[in-house]
Chimera marker file (.cmm) of the C-alpha trace (Angstrom):
<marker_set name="trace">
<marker id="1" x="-32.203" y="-27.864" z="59.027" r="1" g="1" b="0" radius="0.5"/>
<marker id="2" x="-30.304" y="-25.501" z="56.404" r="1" g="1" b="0" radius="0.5"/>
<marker id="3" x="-30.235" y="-26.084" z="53.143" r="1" g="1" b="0" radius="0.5"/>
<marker id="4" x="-27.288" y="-26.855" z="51.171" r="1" g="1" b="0" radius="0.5"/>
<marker id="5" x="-25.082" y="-24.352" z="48.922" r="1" g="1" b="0" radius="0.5"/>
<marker id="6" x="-24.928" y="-25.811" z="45.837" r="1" g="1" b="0" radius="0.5"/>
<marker id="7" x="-21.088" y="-26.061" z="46.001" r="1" g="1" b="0" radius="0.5"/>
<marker id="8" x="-21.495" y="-28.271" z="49.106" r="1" g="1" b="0" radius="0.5"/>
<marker id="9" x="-24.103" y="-30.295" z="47.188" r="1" g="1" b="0" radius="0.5"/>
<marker id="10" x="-21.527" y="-30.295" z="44.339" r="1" g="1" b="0" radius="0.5"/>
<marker id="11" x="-18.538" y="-31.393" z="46.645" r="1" g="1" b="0" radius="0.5"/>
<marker id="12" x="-20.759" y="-34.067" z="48.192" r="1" g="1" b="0" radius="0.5"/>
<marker id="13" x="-21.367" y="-35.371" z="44.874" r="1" g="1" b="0" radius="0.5"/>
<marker id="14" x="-17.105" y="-35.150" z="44.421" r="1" g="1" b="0" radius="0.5"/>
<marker id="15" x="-17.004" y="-37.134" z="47.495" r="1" g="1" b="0" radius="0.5"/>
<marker id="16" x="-19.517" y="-39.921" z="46.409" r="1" g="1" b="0" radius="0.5"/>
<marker id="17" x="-17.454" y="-40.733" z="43.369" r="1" g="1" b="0" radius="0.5"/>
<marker id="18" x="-14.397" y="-41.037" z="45.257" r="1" g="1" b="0" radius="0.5"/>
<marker id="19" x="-15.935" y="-43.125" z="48.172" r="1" g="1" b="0" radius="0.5"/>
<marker id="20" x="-15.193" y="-46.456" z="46.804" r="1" g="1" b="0" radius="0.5"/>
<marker id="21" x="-11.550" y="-45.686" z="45.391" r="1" g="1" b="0" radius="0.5"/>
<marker id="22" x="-10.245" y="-44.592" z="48.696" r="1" g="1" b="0" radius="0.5"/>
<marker id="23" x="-12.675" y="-47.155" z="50.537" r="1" g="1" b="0" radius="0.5"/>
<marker id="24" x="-10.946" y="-49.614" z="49.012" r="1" g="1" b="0" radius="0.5"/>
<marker id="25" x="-7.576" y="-48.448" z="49.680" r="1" g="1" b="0" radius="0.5"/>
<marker id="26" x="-8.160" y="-48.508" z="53.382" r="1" g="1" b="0" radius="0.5"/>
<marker id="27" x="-9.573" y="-45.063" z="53.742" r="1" g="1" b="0" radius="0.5"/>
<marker id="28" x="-12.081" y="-44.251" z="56.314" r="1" g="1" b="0" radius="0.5"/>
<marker id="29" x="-14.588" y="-40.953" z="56.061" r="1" g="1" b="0" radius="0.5"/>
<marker id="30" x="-16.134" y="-38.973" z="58.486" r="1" g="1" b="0" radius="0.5"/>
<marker id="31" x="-17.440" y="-35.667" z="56.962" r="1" g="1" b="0" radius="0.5"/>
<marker id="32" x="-15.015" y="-33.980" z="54.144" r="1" g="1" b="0" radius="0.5"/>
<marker id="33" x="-12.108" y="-36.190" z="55.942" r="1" g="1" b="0" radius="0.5"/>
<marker id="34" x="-10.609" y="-39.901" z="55.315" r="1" g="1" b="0" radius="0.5"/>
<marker id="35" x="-7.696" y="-41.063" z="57.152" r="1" g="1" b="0" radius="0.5"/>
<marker id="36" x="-5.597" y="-44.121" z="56.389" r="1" g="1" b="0" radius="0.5"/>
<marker id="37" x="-3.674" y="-46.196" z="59.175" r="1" g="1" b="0" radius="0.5"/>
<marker id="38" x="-0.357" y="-47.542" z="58.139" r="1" g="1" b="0" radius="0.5"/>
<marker id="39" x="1.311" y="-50.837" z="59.592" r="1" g="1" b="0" radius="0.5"/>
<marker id="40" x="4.040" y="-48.374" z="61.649" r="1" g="1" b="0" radius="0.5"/>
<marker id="41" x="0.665" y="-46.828" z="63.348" r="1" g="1" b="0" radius="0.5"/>
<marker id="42" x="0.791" y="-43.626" z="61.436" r="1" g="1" b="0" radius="0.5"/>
<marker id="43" x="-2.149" y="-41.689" z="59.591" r="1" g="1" b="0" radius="0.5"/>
<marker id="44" x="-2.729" y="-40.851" z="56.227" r="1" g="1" b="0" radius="0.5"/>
<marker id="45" x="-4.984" y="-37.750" z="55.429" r="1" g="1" b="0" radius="0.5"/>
<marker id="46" x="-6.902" y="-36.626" z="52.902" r="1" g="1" b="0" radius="0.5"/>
<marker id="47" x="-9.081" y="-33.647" z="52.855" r="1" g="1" b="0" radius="0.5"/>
<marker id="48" x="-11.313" y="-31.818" z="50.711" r="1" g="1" b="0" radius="0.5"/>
<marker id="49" x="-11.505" y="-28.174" z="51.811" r="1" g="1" b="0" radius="0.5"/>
<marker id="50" x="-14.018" y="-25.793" z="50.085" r="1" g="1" b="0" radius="0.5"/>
<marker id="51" x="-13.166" y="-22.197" z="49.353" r="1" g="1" b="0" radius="0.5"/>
<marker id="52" x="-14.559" y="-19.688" z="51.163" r="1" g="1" b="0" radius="0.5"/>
<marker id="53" x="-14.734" y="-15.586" z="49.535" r="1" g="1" b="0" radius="0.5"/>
<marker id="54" x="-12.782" y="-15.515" z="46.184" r="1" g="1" b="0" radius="0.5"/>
<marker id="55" x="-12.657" y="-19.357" z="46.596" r="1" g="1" b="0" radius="0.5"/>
<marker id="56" x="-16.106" y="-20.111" z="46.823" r="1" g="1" b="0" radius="0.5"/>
<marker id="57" x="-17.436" y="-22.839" z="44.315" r="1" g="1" b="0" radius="0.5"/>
<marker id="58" x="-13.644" y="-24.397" z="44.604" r="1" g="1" b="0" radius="0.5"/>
<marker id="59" x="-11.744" y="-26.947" z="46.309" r="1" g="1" b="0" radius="0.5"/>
<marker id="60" x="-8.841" y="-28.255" z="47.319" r="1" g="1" b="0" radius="0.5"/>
<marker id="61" x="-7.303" y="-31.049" z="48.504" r="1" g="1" b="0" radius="0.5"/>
<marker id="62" x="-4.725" y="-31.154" z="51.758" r="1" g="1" b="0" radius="0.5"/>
<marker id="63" x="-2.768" y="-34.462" z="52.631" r="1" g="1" b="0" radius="0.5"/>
<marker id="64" x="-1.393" y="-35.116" z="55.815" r="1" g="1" b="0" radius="0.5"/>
<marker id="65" x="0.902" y="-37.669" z="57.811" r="1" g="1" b="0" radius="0.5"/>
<marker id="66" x="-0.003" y="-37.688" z="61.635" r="1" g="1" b="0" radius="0.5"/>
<marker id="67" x="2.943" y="-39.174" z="63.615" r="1" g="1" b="0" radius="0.5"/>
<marker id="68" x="0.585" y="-39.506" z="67.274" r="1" g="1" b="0" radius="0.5"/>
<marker id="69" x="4.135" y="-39.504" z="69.419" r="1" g="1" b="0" radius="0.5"/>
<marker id="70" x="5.874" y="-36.080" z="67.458" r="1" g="1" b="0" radius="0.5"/>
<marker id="71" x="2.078" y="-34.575" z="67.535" r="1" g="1" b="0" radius="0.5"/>
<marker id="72" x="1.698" y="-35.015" z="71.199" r="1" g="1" b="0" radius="0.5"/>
<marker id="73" x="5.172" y="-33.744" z="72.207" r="1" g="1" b="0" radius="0.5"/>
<marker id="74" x="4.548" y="-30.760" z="70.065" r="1" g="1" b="0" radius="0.5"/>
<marker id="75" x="0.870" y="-30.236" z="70.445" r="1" g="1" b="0" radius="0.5"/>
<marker id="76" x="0.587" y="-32.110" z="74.223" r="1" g="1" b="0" radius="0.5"/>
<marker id="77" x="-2.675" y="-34.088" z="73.084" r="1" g="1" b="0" radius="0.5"/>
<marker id="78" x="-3.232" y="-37.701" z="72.341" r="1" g="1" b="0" radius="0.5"/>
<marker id="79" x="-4.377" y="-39.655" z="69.695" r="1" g="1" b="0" radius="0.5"/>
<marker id="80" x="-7.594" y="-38.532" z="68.355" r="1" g="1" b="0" radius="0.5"/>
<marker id="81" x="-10.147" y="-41.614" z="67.075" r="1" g="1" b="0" radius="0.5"/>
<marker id="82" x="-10.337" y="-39.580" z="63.836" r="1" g="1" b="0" radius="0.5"/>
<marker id="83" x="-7.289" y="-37.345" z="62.275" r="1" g="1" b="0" radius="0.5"/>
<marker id="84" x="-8.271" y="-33.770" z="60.761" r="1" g="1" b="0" radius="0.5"/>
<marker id="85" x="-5.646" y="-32.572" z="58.782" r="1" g="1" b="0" radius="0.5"/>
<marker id="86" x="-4.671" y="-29.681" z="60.355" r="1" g="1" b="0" radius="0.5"/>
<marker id="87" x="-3.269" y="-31.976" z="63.110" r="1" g="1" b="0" radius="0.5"/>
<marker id="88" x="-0.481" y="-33.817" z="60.651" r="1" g="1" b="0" radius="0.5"/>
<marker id="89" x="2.876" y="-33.083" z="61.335" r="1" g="1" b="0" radius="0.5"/>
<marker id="90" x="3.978" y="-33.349" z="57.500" r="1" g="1" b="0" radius="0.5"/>
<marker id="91" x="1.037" y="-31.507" z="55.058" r="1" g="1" b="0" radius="0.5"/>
<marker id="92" x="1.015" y="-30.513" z="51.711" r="1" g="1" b="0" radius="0.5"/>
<marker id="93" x="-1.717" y="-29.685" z="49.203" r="1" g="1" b="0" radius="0.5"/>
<marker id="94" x="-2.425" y="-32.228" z="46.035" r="1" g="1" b="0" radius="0.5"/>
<marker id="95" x="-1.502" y="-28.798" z="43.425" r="1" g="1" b="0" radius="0.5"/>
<marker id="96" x="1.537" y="-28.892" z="45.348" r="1" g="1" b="0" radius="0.5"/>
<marker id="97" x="2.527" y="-32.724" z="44.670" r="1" g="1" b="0" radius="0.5"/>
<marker id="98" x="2.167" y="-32.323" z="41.178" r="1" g="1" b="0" radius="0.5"/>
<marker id="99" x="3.753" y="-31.056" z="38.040" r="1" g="1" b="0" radius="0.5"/>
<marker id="100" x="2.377" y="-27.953" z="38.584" r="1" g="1" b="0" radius="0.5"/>
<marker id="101" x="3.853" y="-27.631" z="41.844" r="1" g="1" b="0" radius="0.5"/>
<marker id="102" x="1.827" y="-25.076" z="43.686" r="1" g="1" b="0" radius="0.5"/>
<marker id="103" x="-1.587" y="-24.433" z="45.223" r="1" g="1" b="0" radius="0.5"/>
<marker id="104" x="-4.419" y="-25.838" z="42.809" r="1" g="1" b="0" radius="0.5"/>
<marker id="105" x="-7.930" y="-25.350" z="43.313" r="1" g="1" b="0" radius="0.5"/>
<marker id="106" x="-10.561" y="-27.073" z="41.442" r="1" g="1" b="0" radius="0.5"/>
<marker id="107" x="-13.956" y="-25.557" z="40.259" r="1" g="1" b="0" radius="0.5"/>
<marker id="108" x="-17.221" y="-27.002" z="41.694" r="1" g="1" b="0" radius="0.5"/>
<marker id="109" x="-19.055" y="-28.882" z="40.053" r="1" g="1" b="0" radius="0.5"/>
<marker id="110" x="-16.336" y="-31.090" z="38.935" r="1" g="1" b="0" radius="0.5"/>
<marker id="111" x="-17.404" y="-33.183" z="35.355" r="1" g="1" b="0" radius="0.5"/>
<marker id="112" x="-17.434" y="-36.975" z="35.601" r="1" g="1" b="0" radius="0.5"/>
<marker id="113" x="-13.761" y="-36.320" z="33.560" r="1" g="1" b="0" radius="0.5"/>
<marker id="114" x="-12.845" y="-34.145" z="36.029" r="1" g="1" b="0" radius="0.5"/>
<marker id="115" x="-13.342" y="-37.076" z="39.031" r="1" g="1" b="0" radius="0.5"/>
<marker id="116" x="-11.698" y="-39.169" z="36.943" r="1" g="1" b="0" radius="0.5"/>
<marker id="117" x="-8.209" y="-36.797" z="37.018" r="1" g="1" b="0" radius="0.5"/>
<marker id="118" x="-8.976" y="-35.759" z="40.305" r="1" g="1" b="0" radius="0.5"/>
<marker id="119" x="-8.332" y="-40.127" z="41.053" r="1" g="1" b="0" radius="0.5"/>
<marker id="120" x="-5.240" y="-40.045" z="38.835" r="1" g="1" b="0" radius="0.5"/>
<marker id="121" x="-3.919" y="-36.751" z="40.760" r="1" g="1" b="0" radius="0.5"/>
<marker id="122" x="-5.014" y="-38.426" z="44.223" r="1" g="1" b="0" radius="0.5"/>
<marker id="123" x="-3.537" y="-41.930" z="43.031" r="1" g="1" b="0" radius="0.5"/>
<marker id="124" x="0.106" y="-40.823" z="41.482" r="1" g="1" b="0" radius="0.5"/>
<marker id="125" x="0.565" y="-37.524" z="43.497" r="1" g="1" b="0" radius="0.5"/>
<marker id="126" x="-1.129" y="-38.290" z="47.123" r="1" g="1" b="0" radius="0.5"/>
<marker id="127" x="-0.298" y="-41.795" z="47.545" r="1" g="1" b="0" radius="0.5"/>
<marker id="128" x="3.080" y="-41.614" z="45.863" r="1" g="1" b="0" radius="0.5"/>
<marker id="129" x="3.712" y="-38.875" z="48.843" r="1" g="1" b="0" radius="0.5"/>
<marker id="130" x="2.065" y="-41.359" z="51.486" r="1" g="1" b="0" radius="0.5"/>
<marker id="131" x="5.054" y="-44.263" z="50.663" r="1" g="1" b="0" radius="0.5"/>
<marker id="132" x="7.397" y="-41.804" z="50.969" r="1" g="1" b="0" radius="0.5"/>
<marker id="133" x="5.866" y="-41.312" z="54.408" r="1" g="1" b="0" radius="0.5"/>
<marker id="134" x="4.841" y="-44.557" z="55.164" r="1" g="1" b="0" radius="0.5"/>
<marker id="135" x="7.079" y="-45.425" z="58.466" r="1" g="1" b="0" radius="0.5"/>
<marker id="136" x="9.003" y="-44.000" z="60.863" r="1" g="1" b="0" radius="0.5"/>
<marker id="137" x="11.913" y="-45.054" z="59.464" r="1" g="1" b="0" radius="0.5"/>
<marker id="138" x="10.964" y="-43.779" z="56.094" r="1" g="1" b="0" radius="0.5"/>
<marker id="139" x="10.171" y="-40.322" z="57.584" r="1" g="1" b="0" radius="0.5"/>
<marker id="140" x="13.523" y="-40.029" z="59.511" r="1" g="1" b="0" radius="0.5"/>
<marker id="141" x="15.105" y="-41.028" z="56.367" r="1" g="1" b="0" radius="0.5"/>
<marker id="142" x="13.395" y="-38.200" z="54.583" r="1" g="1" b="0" radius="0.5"/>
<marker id="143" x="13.793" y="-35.845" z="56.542" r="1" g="1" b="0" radius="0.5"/>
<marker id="144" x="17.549" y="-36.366" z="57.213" r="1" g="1" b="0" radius="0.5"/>
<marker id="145" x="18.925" y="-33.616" z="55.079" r="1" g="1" b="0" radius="0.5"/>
<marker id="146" x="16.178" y="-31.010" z="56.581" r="1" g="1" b="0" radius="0.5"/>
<marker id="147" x="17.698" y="-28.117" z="58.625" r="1" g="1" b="0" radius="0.5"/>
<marker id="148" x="15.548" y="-26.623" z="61.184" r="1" g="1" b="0" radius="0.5"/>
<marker id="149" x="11.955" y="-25.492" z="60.636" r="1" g="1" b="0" radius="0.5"/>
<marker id="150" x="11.595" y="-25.174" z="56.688" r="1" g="1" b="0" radius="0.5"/>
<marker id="151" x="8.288" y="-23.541" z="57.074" r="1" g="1" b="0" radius="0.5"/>
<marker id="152" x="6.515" y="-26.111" z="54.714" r="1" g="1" b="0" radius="0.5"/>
<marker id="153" x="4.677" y="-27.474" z="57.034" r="1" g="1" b="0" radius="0.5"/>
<marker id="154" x="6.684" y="-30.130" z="57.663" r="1" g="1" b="0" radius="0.5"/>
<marker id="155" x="8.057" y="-30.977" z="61.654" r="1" g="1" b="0" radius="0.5"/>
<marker id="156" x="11.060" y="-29.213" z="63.191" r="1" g="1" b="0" radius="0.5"/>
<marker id="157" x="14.187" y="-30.694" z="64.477" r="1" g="1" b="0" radius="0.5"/>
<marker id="158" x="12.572" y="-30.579" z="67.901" r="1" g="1" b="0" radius="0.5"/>
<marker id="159" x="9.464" y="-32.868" z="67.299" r="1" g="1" b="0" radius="0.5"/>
<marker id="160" x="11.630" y="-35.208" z="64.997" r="1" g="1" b="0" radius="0.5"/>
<marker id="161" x="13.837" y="-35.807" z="67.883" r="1" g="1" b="0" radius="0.5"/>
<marker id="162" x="10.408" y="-37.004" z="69.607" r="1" g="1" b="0" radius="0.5"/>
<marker id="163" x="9.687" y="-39.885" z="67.531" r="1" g="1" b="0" radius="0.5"/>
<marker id="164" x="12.963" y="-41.074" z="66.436" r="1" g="1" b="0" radius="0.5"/>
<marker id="165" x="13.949" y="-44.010" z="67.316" r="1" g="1" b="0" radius="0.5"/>
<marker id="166" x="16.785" y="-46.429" z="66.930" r="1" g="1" b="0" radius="0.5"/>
<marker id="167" x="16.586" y="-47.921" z="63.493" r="1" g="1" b="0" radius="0.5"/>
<marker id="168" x="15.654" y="-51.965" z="62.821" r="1" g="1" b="0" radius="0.5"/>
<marker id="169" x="18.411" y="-52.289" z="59.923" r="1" g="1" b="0" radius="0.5"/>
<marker id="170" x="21.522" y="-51.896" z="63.011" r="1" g="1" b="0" radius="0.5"/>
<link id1="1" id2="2" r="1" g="1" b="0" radius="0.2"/>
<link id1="2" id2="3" r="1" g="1" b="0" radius="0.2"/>
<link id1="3" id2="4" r="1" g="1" b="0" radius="0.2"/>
<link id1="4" id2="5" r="1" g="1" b="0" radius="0.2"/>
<link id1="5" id2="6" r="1" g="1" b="0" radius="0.2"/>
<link id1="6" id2="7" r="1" g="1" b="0" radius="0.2"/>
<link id1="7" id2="8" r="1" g="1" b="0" radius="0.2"/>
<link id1="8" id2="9" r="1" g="1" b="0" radius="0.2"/>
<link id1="9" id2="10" r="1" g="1" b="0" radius="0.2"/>
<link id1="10" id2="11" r="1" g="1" b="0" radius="0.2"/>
<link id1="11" id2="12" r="1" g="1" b="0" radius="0.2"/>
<link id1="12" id2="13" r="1" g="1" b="0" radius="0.2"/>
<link id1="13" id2="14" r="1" g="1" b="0" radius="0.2"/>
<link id1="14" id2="15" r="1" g="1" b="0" radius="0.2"/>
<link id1="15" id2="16" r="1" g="1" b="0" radius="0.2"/>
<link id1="16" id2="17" r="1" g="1" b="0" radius="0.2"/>
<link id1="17" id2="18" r="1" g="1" b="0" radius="0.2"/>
<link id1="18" id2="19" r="1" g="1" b="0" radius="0.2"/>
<link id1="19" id2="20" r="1" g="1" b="0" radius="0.2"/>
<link id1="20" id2="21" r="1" g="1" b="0" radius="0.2"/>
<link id1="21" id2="22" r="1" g="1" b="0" radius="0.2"/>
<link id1="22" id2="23" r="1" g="1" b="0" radius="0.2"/>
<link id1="23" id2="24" r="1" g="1" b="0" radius="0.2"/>
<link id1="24" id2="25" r="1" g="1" b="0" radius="0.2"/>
<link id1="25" id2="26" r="1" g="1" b="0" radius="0.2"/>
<link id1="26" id2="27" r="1" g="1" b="0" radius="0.2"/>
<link id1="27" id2="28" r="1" g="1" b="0" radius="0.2"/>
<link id1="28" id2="29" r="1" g="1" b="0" radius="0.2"/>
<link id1="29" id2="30" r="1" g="1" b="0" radius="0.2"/>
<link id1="30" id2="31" r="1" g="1" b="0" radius="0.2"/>
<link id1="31" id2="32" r="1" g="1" b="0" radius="0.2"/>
<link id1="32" id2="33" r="1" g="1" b="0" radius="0.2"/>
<link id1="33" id2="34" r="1" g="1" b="0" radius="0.2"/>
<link id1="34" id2="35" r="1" g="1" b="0" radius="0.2"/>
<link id1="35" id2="36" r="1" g="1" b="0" radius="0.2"/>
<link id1="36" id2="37" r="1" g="1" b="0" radius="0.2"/>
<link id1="37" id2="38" r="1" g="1" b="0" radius="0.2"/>
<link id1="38" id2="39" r="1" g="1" b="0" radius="0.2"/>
<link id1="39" id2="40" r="1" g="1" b="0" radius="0.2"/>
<link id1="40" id2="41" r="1" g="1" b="0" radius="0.2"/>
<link id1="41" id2="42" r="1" g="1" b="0" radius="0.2"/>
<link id1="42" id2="43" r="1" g="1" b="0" radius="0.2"/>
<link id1="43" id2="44" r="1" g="1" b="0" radius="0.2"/>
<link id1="44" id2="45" r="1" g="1" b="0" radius="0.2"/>
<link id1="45" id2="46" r="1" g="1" b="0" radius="0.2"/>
<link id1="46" id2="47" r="1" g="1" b="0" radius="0.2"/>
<link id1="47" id2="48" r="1" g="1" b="0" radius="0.2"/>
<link id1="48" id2="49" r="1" g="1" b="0" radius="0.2"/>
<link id1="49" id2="50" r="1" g="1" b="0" radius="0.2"/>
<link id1="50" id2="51" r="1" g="1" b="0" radius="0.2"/>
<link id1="51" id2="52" r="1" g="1" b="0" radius="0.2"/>
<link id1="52" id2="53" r="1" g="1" b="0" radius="0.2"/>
<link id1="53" id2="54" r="1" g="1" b="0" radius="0.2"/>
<link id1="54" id2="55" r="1" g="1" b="0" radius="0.2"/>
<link id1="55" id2="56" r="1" g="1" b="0" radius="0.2"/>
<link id1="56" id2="57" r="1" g="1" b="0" radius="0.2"/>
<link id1="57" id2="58" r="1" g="1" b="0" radius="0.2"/>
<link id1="58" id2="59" r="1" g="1" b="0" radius="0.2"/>
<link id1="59" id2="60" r="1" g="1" b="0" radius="0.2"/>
<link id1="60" id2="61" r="1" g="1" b="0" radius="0.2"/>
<link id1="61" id2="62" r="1" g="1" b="0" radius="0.2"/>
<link id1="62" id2="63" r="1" g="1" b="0" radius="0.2"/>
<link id1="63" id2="64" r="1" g="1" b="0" radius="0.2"/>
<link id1="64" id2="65" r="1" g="1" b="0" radius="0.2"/>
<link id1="65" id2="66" r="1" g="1" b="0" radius="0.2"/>
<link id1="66" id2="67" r="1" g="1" b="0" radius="0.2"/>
<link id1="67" id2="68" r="1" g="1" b="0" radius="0.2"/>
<link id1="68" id2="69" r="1" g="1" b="0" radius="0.2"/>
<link id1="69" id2="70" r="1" g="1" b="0" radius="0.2"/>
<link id1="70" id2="71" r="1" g="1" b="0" radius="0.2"/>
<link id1="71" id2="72" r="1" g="1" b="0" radius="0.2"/>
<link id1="72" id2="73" r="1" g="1" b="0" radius="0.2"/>
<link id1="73" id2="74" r="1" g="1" b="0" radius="0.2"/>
<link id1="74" id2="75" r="1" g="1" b="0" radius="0.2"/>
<link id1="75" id2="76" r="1" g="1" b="0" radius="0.2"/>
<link id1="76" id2="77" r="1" g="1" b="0" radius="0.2"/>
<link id1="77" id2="78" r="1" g="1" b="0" radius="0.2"/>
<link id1="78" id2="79" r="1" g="1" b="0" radius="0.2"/>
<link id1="79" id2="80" r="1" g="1" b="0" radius="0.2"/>
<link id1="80" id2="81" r="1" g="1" b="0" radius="0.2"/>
<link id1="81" id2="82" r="1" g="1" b="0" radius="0.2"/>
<link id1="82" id2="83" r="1" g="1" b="0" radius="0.2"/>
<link id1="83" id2="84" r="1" g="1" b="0" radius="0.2"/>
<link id1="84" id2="85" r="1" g="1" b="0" radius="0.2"/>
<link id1="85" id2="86" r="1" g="1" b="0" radius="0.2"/>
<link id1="86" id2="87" r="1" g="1" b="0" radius="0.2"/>
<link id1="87" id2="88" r="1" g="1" b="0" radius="0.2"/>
<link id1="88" id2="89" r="1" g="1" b="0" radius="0.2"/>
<link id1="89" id2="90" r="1" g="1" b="0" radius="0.2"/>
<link id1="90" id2="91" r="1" g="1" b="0" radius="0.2"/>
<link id1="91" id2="92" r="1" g="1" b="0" radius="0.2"/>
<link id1="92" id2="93" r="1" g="1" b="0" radius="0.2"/>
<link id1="93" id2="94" r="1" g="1" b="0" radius="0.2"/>
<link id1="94" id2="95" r="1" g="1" b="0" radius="0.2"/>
<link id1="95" id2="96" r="1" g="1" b="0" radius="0.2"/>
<link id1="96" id2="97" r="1" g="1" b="0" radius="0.2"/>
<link id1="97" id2="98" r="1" g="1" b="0" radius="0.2"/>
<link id1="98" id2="99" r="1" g="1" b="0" radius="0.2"/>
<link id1="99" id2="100" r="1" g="1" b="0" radius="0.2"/>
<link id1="100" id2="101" r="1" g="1" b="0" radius="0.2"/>
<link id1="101" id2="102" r="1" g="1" b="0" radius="0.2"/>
<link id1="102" id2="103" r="1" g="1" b="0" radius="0.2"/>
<link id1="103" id2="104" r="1" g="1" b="0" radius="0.2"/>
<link id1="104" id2="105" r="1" g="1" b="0" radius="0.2"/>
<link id1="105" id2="106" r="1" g="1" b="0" radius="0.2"/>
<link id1="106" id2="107" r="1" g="1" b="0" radius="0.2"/>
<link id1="107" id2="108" r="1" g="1" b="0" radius="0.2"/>
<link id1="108" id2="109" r="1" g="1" b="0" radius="0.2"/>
<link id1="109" id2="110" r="1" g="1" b="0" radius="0.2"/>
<link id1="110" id2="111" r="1" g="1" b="0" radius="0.2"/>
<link id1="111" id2="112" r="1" g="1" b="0" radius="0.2"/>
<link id1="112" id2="113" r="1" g="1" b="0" radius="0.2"/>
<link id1="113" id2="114" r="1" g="1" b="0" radius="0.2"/>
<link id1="114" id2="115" r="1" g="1" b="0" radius="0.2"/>
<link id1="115" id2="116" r="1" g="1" b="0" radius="0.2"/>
<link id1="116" id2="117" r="1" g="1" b="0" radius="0.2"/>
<link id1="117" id2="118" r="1" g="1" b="0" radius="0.2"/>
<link id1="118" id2="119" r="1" g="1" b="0" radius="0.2"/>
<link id1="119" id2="120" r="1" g="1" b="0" radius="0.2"/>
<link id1="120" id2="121" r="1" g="1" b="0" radius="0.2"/>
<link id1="121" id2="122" r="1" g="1" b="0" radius="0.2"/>
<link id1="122" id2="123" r="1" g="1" b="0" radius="0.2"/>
<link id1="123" id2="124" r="1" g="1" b="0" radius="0.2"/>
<link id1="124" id2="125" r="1" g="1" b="0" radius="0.2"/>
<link id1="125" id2="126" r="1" g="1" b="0" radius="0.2"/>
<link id1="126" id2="127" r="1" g="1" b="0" radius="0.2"/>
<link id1="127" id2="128" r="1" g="1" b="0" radius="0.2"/>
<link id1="128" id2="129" r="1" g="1" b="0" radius="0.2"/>
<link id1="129" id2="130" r="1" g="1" b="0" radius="0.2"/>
<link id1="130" id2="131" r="1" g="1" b="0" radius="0.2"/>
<link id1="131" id2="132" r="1" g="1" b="0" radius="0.2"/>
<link id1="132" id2="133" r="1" g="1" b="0" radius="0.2"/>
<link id1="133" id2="134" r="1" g="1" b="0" radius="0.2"/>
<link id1="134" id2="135" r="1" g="1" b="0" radius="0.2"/>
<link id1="135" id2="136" r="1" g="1" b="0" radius="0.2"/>
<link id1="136" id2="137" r="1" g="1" b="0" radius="0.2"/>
<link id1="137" id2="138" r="1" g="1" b="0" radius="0.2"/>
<link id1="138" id2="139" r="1" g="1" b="0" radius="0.2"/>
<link id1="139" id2="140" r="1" g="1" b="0" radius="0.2"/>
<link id1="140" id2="141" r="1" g="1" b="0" radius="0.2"/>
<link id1="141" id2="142" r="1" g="1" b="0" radius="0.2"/>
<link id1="142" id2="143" r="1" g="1" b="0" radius="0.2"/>
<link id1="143" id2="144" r="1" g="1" b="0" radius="0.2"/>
<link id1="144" id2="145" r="1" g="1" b="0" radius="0.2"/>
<link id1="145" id2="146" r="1" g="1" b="0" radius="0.2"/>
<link id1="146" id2="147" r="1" g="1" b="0" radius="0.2"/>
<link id1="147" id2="148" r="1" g="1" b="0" radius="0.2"/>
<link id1="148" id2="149" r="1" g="1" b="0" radius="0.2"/>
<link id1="149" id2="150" r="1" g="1" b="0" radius="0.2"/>
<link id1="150" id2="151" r="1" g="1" b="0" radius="0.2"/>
<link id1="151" id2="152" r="1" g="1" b="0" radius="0.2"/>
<link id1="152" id2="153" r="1" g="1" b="0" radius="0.2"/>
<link id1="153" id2="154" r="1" g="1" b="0" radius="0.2"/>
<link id1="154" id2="155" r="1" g="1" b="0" radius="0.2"/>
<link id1="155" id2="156" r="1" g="1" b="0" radius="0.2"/>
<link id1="156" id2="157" r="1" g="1" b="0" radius="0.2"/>
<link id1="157" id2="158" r="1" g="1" b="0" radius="0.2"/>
<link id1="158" id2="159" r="1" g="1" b="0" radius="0.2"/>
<link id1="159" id2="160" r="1" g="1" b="0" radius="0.2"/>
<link id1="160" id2="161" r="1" g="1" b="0" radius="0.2"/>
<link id1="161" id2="162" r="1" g="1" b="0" radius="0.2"/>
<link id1="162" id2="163" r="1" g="1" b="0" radius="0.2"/>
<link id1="163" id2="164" r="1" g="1" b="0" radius="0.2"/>
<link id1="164" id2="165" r="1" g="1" b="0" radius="0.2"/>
<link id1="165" id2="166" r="1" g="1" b="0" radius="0.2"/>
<link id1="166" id2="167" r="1" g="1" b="0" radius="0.2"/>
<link id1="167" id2="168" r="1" g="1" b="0" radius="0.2"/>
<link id1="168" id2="169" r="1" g="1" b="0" radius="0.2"/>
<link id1="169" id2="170" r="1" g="1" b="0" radius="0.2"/>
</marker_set>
């Protein structure tokens, strides 16, 4: 067995403070992963990707939507038990749902004041992000004004047409 860097030690000790703040908000974990299933059968993402190179001794964290029907008409695969990120149809990073509003990387090892902002960043700029995406409905909605592929990681015309469907309010 390999030992551990001490930025994976230090990101495992991130991940141990967190555990019972997203635990209790539904999340599941499996490795540097939790996912989130809404009441529409969506998933909610959150991971916690260490840097690697220049990056190393960072992290960041990704959120994701997974949509299974627009992810297997664009990706042909079904449902996996467990979501990675990089499988979410709508993605962002956390840097990029705040007020700084751009890739944000935090230095390992993160100070027990540090935890606590990365749960206030997680709680107003994650979740808020999640009930925006929290139903079909909700997505479509979003989405509406959205012309073609925007390149922000968020799903084409083409896979939105995959998962719409007609809406409960007519």
């Amino acid at each position: 067995m390999t030992a551990k860097t001490k930025s994976a030690a230090a990101m495992d000790d991130v991940q141990a403070q967190l555990r019972s703040f997203l635990e209790e908000r539904g999340y599941r974990w499996r490795a540097r992963t939790c996912n989130r299933k809404t009441s529409d059968g969506l998933t909610h993402v959150l991971n916690f990707q260490m840097g690697q190179r220049w990056l190393q001794g960072k992290f960041t964290v990704n959120v994701g939507v997974y949509i299974p029907e627009a992810a297997r008409a664009h990706f042909g695969c079904e449902e996996p038990s467990f979501v990675q990120e990089a499988s979410c149809c709508i993605r962002r990073r956390l840097g990029e749902l705040g007020p700084e509003s751009r890739d944000l990387w935090f230095d390992l090892p993160l100070s027990g004041s540090g935890v606590a902002g990365l749960k206030l960043r997680v709680e107003r700029d994650a979740f808020s992000f999640f009930a925006r995406f929290q139903t079909r409905d909700c997505i479509l909605e979003e989405l509406k004004p959205l012309k073609g592929n925007t390149g922000l990681g968020l799903p084409n015309r083409i896979v939105l047409r995959h998962f719409a469907r007609p809406s409960r309010r007519s």
